[in-house]
Backbone as JSON, one array per atom type, in Angstrom:
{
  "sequence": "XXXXXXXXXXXXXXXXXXXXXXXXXXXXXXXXXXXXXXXXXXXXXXXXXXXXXXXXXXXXXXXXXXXXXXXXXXXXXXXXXXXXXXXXXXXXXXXXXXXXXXXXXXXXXXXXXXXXX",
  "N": [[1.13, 18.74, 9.53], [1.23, 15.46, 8.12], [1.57, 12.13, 9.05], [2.68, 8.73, 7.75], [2.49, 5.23, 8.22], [3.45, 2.47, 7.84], [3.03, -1.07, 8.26], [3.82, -4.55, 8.61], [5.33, -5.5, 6.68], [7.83, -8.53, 5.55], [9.29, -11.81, 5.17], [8.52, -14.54, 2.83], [7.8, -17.72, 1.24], [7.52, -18.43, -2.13], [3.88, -18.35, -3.44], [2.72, -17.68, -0.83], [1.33, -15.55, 1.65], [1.06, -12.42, 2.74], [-0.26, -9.45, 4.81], [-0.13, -6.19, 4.42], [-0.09, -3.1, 6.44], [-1.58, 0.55, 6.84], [-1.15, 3.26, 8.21], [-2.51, 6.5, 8.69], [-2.08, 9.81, 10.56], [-2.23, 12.73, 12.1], [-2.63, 15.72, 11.37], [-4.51, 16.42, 9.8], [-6.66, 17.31, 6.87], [-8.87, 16.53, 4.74], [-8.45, 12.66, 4.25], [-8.42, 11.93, 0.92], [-7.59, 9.95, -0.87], [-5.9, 7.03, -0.3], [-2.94, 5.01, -1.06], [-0.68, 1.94, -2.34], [1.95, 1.73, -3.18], [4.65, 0.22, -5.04], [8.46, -0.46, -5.08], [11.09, -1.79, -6.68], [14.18, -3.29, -6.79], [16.59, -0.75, -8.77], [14.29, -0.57, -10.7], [11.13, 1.65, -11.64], [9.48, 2.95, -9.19], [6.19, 2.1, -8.83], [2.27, 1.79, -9.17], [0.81, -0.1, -7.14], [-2.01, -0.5, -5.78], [-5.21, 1.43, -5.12], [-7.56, 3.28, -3.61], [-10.08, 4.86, -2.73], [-11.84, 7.8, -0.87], [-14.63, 7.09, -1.11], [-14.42, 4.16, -1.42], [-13.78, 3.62, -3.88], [-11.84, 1.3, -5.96], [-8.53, 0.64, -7.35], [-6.47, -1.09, -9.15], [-3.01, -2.46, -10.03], [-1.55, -3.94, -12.99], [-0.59, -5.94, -12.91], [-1.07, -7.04, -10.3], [-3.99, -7.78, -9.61], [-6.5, -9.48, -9.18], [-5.03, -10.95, -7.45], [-4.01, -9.7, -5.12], [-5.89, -7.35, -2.39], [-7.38, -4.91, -1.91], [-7.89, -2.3, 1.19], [-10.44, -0.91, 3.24], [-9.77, 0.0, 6.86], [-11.7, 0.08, 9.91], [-10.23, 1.94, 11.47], [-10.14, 5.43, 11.24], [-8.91, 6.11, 8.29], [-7.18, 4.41, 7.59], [-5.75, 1.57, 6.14], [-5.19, -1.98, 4.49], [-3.56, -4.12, 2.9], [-3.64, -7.21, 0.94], [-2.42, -9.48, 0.14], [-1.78, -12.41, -1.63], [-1.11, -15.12, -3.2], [1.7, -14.79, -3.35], [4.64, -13.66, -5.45], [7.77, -14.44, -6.56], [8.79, -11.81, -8.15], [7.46, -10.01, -7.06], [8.61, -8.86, -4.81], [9.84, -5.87, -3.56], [10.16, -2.84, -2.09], [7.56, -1.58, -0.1], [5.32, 0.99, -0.66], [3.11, 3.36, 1.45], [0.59, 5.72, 0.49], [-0.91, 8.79, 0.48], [-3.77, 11.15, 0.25], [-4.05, 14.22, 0.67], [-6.63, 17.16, 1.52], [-8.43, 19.71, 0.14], [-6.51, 21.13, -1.9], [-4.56, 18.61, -3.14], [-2.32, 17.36, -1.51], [0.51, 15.08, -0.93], [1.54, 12.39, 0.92], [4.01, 10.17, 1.99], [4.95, 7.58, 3.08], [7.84, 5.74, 5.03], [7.86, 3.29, 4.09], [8.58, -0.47, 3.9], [9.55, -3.35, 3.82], [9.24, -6.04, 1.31], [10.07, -9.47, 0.52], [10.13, -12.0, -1.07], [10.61, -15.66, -1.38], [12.03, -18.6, -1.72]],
  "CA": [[1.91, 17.67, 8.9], [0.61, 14.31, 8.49], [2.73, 11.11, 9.32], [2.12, 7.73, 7.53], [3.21, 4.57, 8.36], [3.22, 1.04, 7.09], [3.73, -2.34, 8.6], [3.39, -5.73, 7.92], [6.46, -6.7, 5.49], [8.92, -9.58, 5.79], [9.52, -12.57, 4.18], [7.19, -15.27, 2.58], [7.66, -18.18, 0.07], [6.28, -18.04, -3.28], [2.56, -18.73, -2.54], [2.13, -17.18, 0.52], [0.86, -14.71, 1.92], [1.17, -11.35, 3.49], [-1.17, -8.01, 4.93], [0.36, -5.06, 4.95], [-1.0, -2.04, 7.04], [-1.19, 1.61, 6.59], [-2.18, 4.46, 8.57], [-2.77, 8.09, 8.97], [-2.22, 10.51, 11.36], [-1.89, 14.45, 12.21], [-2.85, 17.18, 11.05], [-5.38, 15.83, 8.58], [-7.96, 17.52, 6.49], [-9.45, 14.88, 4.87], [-7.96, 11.93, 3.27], [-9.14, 11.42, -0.42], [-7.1, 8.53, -1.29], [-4.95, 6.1, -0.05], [-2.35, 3.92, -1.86], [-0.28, 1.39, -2.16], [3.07, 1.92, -4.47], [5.96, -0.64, -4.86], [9.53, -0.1, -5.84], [12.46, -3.03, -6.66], [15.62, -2.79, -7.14], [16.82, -0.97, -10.47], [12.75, -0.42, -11.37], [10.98, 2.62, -11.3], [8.1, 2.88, -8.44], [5.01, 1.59, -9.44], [0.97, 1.36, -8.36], [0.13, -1.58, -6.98], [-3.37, -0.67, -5.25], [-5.21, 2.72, -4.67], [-8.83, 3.07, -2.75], [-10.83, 6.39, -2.55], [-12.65, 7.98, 0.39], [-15.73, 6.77, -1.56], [-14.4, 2.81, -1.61], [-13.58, 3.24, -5.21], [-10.55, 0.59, -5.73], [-7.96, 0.61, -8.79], [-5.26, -2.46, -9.16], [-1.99, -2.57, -11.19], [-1.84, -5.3, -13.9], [0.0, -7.16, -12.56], [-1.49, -7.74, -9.13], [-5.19, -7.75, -9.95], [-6.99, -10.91, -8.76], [-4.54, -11.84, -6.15], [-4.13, -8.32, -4.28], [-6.95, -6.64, -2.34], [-6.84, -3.13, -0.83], [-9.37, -2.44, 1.76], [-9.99, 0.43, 4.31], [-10.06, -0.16, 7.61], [-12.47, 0.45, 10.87], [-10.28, 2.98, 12.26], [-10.05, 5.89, 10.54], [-7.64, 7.11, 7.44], [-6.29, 2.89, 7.5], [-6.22, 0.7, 4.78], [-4.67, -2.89, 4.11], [-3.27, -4.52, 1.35], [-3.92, -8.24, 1.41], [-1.5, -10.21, -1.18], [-1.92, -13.97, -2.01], [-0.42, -16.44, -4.59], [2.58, -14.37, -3.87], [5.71, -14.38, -6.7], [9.55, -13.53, -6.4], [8.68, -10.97, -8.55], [6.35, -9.2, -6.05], [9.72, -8.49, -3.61], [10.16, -4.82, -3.68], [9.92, -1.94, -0.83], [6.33, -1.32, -0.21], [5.35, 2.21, 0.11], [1.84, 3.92, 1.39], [0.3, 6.67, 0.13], [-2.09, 9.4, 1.0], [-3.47, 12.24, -0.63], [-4.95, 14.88, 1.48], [-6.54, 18.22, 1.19], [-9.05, 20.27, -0.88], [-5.27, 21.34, -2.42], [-4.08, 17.93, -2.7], [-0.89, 17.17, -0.86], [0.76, 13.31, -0.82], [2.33, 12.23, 1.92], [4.14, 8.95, 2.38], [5.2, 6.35, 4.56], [9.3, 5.06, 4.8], [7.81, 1.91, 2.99], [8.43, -1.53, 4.3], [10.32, -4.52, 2.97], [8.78, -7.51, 1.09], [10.59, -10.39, 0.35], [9.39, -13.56, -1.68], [11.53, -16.21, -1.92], [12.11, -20.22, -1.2]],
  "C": [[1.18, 16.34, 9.1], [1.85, 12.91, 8.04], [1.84, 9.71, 8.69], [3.0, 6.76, 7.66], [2.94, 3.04, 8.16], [3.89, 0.15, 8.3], [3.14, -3.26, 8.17], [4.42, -6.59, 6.79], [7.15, -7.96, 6.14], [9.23, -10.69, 4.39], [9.04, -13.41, 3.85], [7.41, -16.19, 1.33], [6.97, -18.52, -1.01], [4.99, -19.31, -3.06], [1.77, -18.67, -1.52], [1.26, -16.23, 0.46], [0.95, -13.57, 2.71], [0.2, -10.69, 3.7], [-0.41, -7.37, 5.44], [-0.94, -3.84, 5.44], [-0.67, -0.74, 6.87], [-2.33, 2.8, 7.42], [-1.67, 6.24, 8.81], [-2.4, 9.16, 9.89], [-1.7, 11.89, 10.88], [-2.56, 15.21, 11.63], [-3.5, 17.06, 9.47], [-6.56, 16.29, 7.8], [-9.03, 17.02, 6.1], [-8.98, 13.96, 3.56], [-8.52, 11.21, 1.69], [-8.92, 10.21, -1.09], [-5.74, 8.15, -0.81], [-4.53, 5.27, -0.99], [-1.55, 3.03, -1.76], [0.51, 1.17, -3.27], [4.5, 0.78, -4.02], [7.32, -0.52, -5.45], [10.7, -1.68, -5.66], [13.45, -2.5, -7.4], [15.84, -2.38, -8.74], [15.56, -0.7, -11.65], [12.07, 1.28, -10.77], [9.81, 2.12, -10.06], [6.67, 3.15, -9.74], [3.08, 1.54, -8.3], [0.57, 0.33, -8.68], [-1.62, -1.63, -6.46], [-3.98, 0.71, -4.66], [-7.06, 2.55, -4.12], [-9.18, 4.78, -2.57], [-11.95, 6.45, -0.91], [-14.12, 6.85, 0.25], [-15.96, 4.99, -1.76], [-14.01, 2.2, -2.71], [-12.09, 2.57, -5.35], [-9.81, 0.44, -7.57], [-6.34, -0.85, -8.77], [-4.1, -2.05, -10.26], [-2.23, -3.82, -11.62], [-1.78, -6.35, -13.21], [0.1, -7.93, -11.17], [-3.01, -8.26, -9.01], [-5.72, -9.03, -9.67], [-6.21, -11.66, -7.77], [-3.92, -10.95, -4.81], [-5.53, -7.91, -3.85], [-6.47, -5.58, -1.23], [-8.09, -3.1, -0.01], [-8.91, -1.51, 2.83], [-10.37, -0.31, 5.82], [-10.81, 0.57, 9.01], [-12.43, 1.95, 11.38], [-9.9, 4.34, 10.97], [-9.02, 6.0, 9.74], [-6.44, 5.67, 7.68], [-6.41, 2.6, 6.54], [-4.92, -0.41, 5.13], [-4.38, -2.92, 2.76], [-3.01, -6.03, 1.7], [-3.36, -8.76, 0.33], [-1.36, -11.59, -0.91], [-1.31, -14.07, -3.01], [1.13, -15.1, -4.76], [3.93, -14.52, -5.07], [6.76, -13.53, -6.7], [9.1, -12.06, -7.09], [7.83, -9.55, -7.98], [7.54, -8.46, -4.61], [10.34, -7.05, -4.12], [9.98, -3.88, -2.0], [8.14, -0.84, -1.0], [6.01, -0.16, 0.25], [3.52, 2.67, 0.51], [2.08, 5.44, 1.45], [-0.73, 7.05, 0.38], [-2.1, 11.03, 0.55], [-4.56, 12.83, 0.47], [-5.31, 16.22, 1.06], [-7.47, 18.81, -0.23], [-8.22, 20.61, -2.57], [-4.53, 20.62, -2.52], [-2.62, 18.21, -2.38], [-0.99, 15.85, -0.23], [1.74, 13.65, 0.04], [2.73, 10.37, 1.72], [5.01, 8.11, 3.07], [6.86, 6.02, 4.16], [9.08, 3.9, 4.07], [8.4, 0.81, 3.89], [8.73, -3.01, 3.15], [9.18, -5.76, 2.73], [9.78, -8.49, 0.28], [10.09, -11.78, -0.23], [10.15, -14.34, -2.32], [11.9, -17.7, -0.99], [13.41, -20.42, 0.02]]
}
């Protein structure tokens, strides 16, 4: 089984800034891609930011130039680094991870963001 878990939400007025964190563990074969999916109230879940073993990085529209995803040091991590935040960016932030020759996604309880004066 592999356990993922996010931190880093809260609350932040429009223009801020947040980094959320995401990592890995257990029973891991090897992680092919990590993501970063957002859901708000009443909306379906959405991709906000996805990153491959290989570094390869993909954006949703509508974060693109003020989002960056990025893996980190320790293994099977990744960030998500969000600037010029906007009310509209306040949903429950989830991570994602795809593991396995046979993929299999696993993901995280997700983590509150909040953007608002």
């Amino acid at each position: 089984q592999v356990q993922v878990v996010e931190s880093g939400g809260g609350l932040v007025q429009p223009g801020g800034s947040l980094r959320l964190s995401c990592a890995a563990s257990g029973s891991i074969f090897s992680i092919n891609v990590m993501a970063w999916y957002r859901q708000a109230p009443g909306k379906q879940r959405e991709l906000v930011a996805g990153i491959t073993s290989t570094g390869r990085t993909n954006y949703g529209d509508s974060v693109k130039g003020r989002f960056t995803i990025s893996r980190g040091n320790a293994k099977n991590t990744v960030f998500l680094q969000m600037n010029s935040l906007k009310p509209e960016d306040t949903a429950i932030y989830y991570c994602n991870a795809v593991d396995g020759i046979v993929p299999h996604s696993y993901w995280g309880q997700g983590t509150q963001v909040t953007v608002s004066s």
